[in-house]
C-alpha positions in Angstrom: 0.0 0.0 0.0 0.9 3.7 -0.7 0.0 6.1 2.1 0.6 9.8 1.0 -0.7 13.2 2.0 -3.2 14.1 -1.5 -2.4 17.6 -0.8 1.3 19.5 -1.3 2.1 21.2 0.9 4.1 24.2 -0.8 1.3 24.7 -3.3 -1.6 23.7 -1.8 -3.0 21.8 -4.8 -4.7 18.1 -4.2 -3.7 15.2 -6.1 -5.8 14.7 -9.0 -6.5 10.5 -9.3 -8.8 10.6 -12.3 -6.1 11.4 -14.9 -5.3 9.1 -17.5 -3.1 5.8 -16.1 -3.0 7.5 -12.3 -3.0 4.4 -11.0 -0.6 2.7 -13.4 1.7 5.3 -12.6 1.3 4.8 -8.8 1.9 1.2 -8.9 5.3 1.3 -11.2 6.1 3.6 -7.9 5.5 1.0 -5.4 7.4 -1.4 -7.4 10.0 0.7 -7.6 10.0 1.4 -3.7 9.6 -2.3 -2.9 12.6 -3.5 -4.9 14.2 -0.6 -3.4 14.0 -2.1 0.2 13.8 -5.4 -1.1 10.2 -5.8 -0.6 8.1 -8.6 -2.8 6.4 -7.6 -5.7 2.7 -8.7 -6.6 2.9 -10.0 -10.2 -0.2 -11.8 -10.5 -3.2 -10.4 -11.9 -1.2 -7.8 -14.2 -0.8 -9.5 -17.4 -3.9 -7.9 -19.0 -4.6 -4.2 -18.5 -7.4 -4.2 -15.6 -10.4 -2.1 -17.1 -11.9 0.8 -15.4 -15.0 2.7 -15.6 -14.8 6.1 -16.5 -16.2 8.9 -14.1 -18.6 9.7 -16.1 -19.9 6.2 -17.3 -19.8 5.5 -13.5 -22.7 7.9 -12.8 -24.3 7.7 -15.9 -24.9 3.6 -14.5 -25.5 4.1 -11.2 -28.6 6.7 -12.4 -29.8 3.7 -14.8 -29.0 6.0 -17.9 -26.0 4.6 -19.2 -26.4 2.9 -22.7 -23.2 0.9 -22.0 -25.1 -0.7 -18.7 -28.2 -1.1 -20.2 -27.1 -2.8 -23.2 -24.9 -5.3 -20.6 -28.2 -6.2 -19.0 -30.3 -6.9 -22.1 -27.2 -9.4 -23.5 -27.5 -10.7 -20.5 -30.9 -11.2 -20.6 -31.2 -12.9 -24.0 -28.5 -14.6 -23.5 -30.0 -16.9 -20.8 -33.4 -17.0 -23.6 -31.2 -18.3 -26.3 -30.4 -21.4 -27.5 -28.4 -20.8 -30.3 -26.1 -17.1 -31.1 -28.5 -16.6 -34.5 -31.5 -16.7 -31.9 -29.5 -14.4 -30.0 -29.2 -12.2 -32.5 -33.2 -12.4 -33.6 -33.9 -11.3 -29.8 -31.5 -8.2 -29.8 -33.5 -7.5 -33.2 -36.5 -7.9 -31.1 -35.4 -5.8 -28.5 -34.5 -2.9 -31.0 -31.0 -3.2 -30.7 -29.8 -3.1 -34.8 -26.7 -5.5 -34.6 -23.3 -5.5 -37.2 -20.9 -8.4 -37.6 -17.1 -7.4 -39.1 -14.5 -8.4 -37.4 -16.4 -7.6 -33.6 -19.8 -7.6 -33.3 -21.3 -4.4 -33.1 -24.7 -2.9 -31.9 -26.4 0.3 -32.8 -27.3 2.9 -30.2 -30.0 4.7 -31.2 -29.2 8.1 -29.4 -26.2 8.5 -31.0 -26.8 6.7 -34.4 -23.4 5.1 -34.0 -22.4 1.4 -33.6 -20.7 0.2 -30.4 -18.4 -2.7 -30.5 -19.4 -5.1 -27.6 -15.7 -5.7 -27.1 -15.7 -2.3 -25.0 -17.9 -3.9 -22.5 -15.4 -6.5 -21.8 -14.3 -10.1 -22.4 -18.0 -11.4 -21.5 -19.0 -9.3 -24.3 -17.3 -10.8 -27.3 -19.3 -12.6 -30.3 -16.9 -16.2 -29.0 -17.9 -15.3 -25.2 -21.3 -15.1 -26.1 -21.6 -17.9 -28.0 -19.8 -19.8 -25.3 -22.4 -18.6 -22.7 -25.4 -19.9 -24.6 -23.7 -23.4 -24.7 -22.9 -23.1 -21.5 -25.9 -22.1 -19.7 -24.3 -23.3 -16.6 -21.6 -20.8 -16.6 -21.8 -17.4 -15.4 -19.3 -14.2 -15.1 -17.9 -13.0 -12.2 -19.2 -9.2 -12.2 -18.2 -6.8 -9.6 -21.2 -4.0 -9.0 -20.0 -0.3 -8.8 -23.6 0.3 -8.4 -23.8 -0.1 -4.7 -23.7 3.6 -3.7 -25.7 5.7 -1.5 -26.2 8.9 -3.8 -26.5 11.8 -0.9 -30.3 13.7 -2.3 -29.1 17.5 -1.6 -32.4 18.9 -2.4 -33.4 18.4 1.8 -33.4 22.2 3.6 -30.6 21.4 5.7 -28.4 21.4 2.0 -30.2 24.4 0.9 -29.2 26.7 4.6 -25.7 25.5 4.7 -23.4 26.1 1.8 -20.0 24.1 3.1 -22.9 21.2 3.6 -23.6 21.3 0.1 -19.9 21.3 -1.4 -19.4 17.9 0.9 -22.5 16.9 -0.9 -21.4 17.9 -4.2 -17.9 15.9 -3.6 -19.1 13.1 -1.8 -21.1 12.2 -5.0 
């Protein structure tokens, strides 16, 4: 673990952790002070680039309104109802979700007009992962839920009378 002060000191500015490969950058540091001291390093589990959500994307799916999360759910969905990936496909037809086969397959979102590859939602998400899925009916992915959060409602009067209430508010979510 890396314990550090977020704020300098001699200019007073907090360290930002949502730019691009912050945490990439932080653990190539603690790898660098563990072989300094002679500490062990944690190879497993770094072979494929872990995946996170974007801020934005975050509370776009913990509000329900995230086209990303929606679309996870109705693959999901159709994928337990299928028996074979062409009935699959038939299904997301069904469910007004325009699909496109290249080299990944693809889905349309209708807000945007634009396809999304479902290789963006992860390895789950591929054309073979699906296929494998409705073989395998048994089998289920492991998904970790960033939806469990308590979103603080700042609309109460006690927000409204207190302004440093409402910047906590405003951070906290």
């Amino acid at each position: 673990h890396i314990i550090f002060n977020d704020i300098d000191f001699t200019t007073l500015k907090m360290f930002d952790s949502k730019r691009v490969n912050t945490l990439d950058r932080l653990r190539e540091e603690n790898d660098k002070i563990s072989e300094k001291y002679g500490l062990s390093i944690i190879e497993e589990g770094r072979k494929g680039r872990k995946k996170y959500v974007a801020f934005n994307e975050y509370v776009a799916r913990s509000k329900k309104k995230s086209f990303k999360g929606n679309l996870e759910e109705i693959i999901d969905k159709n994928i337990s109802k299928s028996n074979s990936f062409n009935e699959f496909l038939s299904f997301m037809q069904q469910e007004g979700y325009e699909h496109k086969q290249g080299k990944y397959l693809s889905f349309l979102n209708p807000k945007s007009g634009k396809f999304m590859r479902t290789k963006t939602l992860g390895f789950h998400y591929l054309a073979s992962s699906i296929r494998f899925r409705i073989e395998n009916k048994d089998y289920s992915p492991i998904q970790t839920s960033i939806m469990n959060r308590h979103w603080i409602d700042k609309s109460h009067e006690k927000f409204k009378e207190n302004k440093g209430l409402q910047k906590w508010a405003t951070k906290q979510n």
